[in-house]
PATILO-110125 format. One record per residue: residue number from 1; residue in one letter; chain; z, y, x of N, C-alpha, C in turn. Coordinates in nm, 4 decimals, decimal comma. Atoms other than C-alpha are relative to their C-alpha. Example, Ala and Ser with C-alpha at 12.3 -4.5 7.8 and 13.67 -1.06 7.14 Angstrom:
<sites>
segu = 1&lumpa = A&vexse = A&n_pz = 0,0000&n_py = -0,1190&n_px = 0,0890&ca_pz = 0,7800&ca_py = -0,4500&ca_px = 1,2300&c_pz = 0,0000&c_py = 0,1200&c_px = 0,0900
segu = 2&lumpa = S&vexse = A&n_pz = -0,0060&n_py = -0,1190&n_px = -0,0820&ca_pz = 0,7140&ca_py = -0,1060&ca_px = 1,3670&c_pz = 0,0730&c_py = 0,1090&c_px = -0,0770
</sites>
This chain:
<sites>
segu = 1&lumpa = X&vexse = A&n_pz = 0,0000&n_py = -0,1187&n_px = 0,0824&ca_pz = 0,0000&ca_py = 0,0000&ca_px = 0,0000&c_pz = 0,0000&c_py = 0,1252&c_px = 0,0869
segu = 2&lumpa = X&vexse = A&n_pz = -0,0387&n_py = -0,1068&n_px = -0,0682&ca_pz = 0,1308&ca_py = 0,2538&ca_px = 0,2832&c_pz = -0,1639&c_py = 0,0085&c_px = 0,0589
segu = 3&lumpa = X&vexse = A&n_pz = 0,1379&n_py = 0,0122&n_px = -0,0729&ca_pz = -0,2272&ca_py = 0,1455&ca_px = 0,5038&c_pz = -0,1246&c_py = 0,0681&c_px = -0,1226
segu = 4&lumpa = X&vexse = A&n_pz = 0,1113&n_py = -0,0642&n_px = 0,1312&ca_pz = -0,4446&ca_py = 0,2374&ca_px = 0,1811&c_pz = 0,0116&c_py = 0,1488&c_px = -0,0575
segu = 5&lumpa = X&vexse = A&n_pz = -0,0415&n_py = -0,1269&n_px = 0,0486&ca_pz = -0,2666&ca_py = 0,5567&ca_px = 0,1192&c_pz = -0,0634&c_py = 0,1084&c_px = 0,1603
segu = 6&lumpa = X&vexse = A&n_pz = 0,0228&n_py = -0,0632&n_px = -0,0962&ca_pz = -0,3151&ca_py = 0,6151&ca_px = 0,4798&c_pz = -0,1637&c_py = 0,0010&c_px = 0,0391
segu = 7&lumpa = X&vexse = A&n_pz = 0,1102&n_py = 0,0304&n_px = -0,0290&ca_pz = -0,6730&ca_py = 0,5254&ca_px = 0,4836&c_pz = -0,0309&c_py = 0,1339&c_px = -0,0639
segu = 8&lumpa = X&vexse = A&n_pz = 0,0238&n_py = -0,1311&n_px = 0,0363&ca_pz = -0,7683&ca_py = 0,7946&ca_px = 0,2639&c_pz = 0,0624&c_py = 0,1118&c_px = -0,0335
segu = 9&lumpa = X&vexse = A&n_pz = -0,0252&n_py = -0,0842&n_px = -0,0159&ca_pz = -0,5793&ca_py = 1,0332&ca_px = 0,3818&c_pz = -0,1261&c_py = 0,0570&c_px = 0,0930
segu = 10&lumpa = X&vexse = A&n_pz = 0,1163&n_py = -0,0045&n_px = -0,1475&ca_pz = -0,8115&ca_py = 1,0148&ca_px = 0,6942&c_pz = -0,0999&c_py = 0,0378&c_px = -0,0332
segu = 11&lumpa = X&vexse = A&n_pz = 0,1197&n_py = -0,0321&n_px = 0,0529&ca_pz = -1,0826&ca_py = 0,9934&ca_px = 0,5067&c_pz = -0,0627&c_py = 0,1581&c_px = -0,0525
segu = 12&lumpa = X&vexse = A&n_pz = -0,0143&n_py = -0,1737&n_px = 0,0748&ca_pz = -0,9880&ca_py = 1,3444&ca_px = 0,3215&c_pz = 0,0066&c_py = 0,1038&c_px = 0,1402
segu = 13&lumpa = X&vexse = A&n_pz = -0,0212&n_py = -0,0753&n_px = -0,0814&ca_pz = -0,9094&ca_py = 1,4864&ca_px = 0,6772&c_pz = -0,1519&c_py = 0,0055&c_px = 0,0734
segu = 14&lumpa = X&vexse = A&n_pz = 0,1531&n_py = 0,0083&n_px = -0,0411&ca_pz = -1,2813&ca_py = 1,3776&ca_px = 0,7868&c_pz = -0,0692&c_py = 0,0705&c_px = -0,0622
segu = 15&lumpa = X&vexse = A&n_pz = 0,0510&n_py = -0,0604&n_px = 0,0632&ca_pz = -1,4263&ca_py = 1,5247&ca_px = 0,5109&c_pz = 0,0211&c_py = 0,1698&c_px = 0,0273
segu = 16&lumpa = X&vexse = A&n_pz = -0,1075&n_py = -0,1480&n_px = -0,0388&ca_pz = -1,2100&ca_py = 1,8818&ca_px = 0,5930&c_pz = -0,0405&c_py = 0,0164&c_px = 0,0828
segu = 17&lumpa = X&vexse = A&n_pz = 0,0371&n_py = -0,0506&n_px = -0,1315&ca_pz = -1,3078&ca_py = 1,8953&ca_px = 0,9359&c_pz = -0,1254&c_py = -0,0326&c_px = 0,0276
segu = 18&lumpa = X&vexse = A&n_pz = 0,1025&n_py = -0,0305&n_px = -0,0376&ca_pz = -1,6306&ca_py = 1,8730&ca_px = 0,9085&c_pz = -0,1025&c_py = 0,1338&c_px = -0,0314
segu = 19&lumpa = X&vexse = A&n_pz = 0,0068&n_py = -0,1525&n_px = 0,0080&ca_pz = -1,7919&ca_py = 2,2640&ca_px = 0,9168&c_pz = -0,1564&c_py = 0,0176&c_px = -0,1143
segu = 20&lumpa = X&vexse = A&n_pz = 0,1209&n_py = -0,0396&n_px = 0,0593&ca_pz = -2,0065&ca_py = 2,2753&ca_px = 0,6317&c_pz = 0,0120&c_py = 0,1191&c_px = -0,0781
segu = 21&lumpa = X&vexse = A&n_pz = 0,0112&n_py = -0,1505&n_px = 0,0872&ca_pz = -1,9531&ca_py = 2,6319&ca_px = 0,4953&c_pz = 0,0352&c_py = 0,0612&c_px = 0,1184
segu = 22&lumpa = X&vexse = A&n_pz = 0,0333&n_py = -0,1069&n_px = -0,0990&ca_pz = -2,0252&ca_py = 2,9348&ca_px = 0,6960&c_pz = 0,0995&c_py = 0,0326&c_px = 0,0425
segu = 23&lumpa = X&vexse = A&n_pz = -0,1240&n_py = -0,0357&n_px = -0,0509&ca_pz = -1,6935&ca_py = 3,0533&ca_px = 0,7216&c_pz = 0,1349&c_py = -0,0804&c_px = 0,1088
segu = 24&lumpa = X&vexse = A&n_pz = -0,1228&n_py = 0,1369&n_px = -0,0064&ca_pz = -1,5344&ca_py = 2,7200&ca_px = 0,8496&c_pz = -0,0650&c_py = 0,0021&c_px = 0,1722
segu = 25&lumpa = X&vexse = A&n_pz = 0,0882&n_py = -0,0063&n_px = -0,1040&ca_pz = -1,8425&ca_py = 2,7613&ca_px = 1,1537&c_pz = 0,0963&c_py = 0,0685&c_px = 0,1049
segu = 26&lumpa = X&vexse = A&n_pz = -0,0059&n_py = -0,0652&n_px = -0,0917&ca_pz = -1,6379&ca_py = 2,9695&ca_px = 1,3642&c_pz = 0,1855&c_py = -0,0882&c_px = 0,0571
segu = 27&lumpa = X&vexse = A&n_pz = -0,1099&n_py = 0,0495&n_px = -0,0072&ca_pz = -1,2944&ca_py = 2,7281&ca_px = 1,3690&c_pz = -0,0252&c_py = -0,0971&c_px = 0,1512
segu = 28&lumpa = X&vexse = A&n_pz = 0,0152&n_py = 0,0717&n_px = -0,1236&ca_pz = -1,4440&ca_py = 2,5640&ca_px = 1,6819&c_pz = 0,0805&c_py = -0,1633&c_px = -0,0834
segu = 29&lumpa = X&vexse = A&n_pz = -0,0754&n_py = 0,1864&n_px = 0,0205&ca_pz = -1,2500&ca_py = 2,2053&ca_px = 1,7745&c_pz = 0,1067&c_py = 0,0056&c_px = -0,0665
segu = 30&lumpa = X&vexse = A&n_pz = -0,1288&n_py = 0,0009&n_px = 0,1067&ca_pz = -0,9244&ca_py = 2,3050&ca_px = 1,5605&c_pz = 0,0006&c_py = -0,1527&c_px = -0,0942
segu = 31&lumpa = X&vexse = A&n_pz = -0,0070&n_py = 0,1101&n_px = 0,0690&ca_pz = -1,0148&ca_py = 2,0558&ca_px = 1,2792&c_pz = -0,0027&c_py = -0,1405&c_px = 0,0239
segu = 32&lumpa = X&vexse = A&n_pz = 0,0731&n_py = 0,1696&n_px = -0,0495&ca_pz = -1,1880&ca_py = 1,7674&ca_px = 1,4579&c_pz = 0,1138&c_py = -0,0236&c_px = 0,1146
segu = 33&lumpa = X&vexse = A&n_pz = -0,1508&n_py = 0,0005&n_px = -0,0707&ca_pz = -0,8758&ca_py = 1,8244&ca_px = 1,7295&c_pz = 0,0998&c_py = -0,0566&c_px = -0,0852
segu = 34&lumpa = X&vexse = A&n_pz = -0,0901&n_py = 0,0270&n_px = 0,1177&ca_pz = -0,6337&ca_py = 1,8070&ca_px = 1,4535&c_pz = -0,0036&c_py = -0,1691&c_px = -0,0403
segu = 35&lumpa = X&vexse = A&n_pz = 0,0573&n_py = 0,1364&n_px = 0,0751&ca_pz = -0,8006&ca_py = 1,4738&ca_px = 1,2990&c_pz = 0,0191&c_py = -0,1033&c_px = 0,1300
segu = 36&lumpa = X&vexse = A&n_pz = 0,0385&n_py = 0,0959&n_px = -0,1482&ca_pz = -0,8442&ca_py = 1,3383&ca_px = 1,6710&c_pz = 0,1696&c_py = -0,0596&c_px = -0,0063
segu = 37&lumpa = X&vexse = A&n_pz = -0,1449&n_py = 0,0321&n_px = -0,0373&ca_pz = -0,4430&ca_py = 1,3489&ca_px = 1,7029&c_pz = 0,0468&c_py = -0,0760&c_px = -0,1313
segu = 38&lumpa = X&vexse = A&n_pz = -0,0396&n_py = 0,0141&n_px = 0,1757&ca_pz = -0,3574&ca_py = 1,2548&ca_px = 1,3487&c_pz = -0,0300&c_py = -0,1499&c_px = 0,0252
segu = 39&lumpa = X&vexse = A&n_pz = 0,0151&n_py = 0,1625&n_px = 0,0297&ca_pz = -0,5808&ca_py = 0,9018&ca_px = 1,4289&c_pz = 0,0630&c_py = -0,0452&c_px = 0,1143
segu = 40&lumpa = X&vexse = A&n_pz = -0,0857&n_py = 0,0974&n_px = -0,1125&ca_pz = -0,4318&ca_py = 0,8489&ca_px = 1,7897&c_pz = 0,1203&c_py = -0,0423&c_px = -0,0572
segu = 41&lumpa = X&vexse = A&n_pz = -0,1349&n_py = 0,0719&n_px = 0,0761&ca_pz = -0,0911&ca_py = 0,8604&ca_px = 1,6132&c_pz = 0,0240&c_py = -0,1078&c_px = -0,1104
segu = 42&lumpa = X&vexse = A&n_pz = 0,0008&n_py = 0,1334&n_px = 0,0788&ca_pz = -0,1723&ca_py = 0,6402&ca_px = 1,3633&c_pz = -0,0715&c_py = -0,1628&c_px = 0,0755
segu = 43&lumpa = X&vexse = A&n_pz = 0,0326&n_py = 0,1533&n_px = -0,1196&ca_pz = -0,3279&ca_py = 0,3469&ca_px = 1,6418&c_pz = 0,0678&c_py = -0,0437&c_px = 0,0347
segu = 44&lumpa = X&vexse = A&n_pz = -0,1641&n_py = 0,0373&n_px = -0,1062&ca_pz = -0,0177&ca_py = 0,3971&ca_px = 1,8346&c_pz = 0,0895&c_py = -0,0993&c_px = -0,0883
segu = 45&lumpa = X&vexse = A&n_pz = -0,0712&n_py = 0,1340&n_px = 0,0982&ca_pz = 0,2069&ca_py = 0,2994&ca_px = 1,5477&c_pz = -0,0414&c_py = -0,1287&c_px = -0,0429
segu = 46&lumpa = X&vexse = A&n_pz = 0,0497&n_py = 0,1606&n_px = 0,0245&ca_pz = -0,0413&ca_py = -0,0085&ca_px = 1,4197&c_pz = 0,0315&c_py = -0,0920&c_px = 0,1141
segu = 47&lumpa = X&vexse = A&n_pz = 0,0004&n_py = 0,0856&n_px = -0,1511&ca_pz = 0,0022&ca_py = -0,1150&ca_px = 1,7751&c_pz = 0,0992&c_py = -0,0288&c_px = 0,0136
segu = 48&lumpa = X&vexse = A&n_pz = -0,1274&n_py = 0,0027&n_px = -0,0495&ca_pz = 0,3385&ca_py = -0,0996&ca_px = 1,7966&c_pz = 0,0746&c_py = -0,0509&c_px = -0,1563
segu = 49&lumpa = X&vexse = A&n_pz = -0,0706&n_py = 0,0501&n_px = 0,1455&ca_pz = 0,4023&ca_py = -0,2389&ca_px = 1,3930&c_pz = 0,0926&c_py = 0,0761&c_px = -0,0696
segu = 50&lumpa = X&vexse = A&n_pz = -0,1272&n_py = -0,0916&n_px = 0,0810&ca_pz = 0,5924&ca_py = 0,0421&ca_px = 1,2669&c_pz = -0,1231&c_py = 0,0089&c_px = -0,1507
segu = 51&lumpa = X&vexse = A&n_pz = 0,0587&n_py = -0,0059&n_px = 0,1313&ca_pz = 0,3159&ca_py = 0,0561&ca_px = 0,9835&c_pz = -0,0192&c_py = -0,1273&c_px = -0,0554
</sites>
């Protein structure tokens, strides 16, 4: 249940950081940074069974 909740969270954060409106163009790596750390931390824990 927790893995499925967490799946599309990710999914929603992929969608978010990707720059498709003009205004979003100038956020550089912020989002896709953001998302990058968000999935290392979630590997770490699978790896280590806390999820």
């Amino acid at each position: 249940m927790l893995s499925t909740i967490l799946l599309v969270i990710v999914i929603l954060l992929l969608v978010g950081a990707f720059p498709a409106w003009p205004y979003s163009r100038s956020w550089g790596y912020a989002p896709s940074g953001t998302l990058g750390v968000i999935v290392v931390v979630l590997v770490v824990l699978l790896l280590m069974g806390t999820i």
